[in-house]
C-alpha positions as CSV (number, residue, x, y, z in Angstrom):
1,X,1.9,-27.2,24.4
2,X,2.4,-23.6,23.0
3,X,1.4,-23.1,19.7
4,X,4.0,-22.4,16.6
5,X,3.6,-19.3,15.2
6,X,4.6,-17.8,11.8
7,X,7.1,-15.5,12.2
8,X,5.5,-12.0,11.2
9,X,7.2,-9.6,8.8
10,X,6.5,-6.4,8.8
11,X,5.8,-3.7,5.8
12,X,9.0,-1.8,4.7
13,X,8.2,1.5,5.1
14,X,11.2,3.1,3.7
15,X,10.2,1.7,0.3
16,X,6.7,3.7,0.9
17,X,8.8,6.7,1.5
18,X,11.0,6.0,-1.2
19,X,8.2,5.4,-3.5
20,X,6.6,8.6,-2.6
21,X,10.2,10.3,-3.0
22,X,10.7,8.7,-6.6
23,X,7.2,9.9,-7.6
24,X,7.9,13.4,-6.9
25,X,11.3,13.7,-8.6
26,X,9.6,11.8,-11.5
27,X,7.4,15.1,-11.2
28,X,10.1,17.6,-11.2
29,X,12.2,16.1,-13.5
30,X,9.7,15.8,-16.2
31,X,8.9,19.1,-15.5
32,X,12.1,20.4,-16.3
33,X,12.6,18.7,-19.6
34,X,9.2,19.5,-21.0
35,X,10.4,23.3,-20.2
36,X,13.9,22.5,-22.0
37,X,12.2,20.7,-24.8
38,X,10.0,23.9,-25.2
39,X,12.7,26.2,-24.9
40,X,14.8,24.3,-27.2
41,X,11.8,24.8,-30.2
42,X,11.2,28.5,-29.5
43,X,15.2,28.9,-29.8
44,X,14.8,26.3,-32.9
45,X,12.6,28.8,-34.6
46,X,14.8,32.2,-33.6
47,X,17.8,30.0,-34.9
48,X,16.4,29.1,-38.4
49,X,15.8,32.9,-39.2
50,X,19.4,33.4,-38.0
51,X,21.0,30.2,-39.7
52,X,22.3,29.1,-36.4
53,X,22.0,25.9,-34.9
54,X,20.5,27.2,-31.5
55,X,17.6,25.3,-29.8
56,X,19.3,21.4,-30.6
57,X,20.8,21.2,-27.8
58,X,17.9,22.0,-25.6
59,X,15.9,19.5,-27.4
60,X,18.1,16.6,-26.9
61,X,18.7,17.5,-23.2
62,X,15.1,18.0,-22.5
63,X,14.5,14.6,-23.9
64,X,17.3,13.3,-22.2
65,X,15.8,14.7,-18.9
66,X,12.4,13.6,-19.5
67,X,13.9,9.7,-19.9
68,X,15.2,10.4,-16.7
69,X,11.9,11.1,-15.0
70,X,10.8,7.9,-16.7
71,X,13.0,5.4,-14.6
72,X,12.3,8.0,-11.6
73,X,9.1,6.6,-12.2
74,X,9.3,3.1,-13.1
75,X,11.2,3.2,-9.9
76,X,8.6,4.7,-7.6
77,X,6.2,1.9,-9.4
78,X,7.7,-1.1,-8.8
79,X,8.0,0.2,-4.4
80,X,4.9,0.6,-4.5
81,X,3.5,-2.2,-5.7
82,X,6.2,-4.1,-3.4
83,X,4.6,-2.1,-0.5
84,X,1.0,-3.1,-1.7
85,X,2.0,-6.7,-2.0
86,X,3.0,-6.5,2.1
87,X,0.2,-5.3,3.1
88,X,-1.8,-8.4,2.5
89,X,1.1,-10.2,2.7
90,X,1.7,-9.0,6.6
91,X,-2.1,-9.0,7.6
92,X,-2.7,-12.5,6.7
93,X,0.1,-13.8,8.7
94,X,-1.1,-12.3,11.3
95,X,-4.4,-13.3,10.4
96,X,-3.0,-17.1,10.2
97,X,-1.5,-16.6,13.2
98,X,-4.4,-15.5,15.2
99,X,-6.6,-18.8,13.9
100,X,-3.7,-20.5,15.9
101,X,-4.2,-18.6,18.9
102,X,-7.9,-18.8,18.9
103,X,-7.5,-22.7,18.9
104,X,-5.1,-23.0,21.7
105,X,-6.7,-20.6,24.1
106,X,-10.3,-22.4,23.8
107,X,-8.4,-25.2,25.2
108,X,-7.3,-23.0,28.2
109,X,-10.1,-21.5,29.1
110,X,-13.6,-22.1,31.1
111,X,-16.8,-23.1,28.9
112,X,-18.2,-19.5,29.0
113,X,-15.2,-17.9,27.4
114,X,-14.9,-21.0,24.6
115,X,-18.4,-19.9,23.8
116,X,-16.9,-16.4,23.3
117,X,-14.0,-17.4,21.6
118,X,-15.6,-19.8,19.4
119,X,-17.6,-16.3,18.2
120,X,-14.4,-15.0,17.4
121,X,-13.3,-17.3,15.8
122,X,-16.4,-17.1,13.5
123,X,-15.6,-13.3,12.9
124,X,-11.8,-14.4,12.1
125,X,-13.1,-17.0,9.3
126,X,-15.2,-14.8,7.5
127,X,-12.4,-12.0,7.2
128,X,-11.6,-12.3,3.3
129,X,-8.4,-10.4,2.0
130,X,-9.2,-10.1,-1.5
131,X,-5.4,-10.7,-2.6
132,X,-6.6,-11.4,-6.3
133,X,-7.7,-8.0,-7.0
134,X,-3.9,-6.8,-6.1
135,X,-2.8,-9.0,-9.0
136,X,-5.4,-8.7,-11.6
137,X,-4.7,-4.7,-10.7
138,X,-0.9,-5.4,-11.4
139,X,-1.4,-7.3,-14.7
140,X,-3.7,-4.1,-16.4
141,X,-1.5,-2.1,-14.5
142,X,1.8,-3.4,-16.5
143,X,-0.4,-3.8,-19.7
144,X,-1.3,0.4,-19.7
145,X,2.3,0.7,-20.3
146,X,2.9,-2.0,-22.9
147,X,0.1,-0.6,-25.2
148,X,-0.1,3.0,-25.1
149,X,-2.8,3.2,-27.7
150,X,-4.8,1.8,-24.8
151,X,-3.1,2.7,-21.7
152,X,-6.2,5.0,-20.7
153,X,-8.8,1.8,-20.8
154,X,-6.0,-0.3,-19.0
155,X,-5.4,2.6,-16.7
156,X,-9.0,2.8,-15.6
157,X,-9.0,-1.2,-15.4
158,X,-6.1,-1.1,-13.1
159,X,-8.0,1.4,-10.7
160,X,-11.0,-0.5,-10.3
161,X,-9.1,-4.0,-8.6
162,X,-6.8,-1.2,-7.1
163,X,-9.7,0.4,-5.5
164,X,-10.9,-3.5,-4.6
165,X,-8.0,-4.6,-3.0
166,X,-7.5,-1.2,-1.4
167,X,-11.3,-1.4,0.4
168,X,-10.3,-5.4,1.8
169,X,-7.3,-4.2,3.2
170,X,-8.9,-1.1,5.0
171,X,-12.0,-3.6,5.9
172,X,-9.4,-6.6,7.0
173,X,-6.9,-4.6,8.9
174,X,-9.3,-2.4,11.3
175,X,-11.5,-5.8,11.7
176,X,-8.5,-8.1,12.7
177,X,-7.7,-5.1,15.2
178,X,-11.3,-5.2,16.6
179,X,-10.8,-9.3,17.1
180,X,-7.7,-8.9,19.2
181,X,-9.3,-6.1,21.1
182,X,-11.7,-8.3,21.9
183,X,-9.8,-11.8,22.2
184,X,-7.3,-10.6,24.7
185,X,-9.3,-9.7,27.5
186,X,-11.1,-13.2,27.8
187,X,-7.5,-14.2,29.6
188,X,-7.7,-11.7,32.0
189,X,-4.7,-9.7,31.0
190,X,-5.5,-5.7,31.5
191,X,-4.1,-3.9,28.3
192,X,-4.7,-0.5,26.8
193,X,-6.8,-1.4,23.7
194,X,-4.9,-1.4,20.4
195,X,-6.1,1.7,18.1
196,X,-3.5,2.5,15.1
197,X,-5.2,1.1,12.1
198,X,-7.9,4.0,11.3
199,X,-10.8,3.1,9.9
200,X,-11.1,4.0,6.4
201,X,-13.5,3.7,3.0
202,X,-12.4,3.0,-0.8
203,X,-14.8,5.6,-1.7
204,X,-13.7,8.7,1.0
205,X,-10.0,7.5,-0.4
206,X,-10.3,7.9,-4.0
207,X,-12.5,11.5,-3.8
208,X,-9.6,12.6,-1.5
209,X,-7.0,11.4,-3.9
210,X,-8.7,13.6,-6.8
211,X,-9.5,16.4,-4.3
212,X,-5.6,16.5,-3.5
213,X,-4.4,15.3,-7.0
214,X,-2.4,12.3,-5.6
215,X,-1.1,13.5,-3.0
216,X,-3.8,11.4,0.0
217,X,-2.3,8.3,-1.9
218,X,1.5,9.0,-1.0
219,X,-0.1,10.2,2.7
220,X,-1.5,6.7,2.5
221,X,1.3,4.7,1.2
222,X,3.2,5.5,4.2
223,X,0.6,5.7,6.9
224,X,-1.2,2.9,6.5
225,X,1.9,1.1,6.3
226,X,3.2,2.7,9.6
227,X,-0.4,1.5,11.2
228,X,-0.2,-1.8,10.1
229,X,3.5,-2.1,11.8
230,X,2.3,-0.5,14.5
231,X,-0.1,-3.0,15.1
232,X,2.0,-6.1,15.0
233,X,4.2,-4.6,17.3
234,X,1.3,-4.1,19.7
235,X,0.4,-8.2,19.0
236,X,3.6,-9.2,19.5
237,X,4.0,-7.8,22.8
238,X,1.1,-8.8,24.3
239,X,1.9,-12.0,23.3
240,X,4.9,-11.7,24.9
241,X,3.2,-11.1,28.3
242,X,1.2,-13.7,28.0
243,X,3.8,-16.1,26.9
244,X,2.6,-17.1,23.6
């Protein structure tokens, strides 16, 4: 009997990009009213040696602006951490799905191969996706903006389980590749080997972030996410040759 399978969402990419276009109006607005703002008190200045009421207007708008940016942000915040949450969300159905597999085929297959699969299978049950981290990242990261006496020590506290959850997913998602690659060619099936997911490390990501002052992290928002879809689609078709 063919196995039931979960059936395997993928990560929304266009909330990536969205995030990553949110995050940069958030820049450029902000930008602008901090300019307005400081305009607005140079004029303040020329106005009160004049008796006019020049600058005020400035002031408010640049304050107005700079709220602006804040939503713009809040915004790009709340995709990303959507987008976060699907990556482990989409790599452990697949993960889930791939136990299945593993179980059915063994019964399929000659004694030589069950030994291989039954190595697999080891390598599948140690794969860990450290989904806690994500959510112990989100609570400090929600807290740095509810206290913003402390938002720095929160901000650093959020970065850590970020960086945590950010090194299972790379170590997860090329490793569960590396399984398939390996599992499907026990049945005999020729296929070019699956190779989207790069291989990546938590601490290469976060000197390239600084290096490129955030701007790796939006590159990495979307392409990981397009890797990770790109690899379920990959599954899913060979599992459609197959039949399973």
């Amino acid at each position: 009997m063919i196995p039931t399978l979960l059936s395997e969402k993928k990560v929304d990419k266009t909330l990536a990009i969205l995030a990553v276009v949110f995050s940069l109006l958030a820049g450029l607005v902000s930008a602008i009213g901090l300019w307005s703002v400081m305009v607005g008190i140079f004029e303040g200045f020329i106005d009160g040696w004049r008796g006019y009421g020049y600058g005020t207007g400035r002031i408010f708008g640049g304050f107005f602006i700079t709220l602006i940016s804040g939503l713009l942000g809040i915004l790009a915040g709340i995709f990303t951490l959507i987008v976060l949450n699907q990556w482990s969300g989409v790599l452990n159905e697949n993960i889930q799905n791939t136990k299945v597999l593993l179980s059915y085929l063994k019964q399929k297959v000659e004694s030589e191969k069950q030994m291989n699969l039954s190595v697999l299978e080891g390598h599948l049950s140690t794969l860990n996706l450290n989904i806690w981290a994500y959510w112990v990242y989100l609570v400090f990261y929600v807290i740095s903006f509810l206290i913003p006496v402390a938002s720095f020590v929160f901000s650093i506290l959020a970065i850590v389980f970020l960086s945590v959850y950010l090194q299972s997913v790379f170590s997860v998602s090329k490793r569960l590749e590396e399984i398939k690659n390996a599992m499907y060619p026990l049945l005999g099936i020729s296929f070019p080997m699956m190779s989207y997911i790069k291989q990546r490390n938590v601490g290469i990501f976060i000197l390239l972030t600084i290096v490129t002052l955030g701007i790796y992290w939006w590159y990495l928002l979307i392409k990981l996410s397009d890797e990770i879809n790109q690899y379920i689609d990959a599954d899913q078709k060979i599992r459609q040759v197959i039949n399973l």
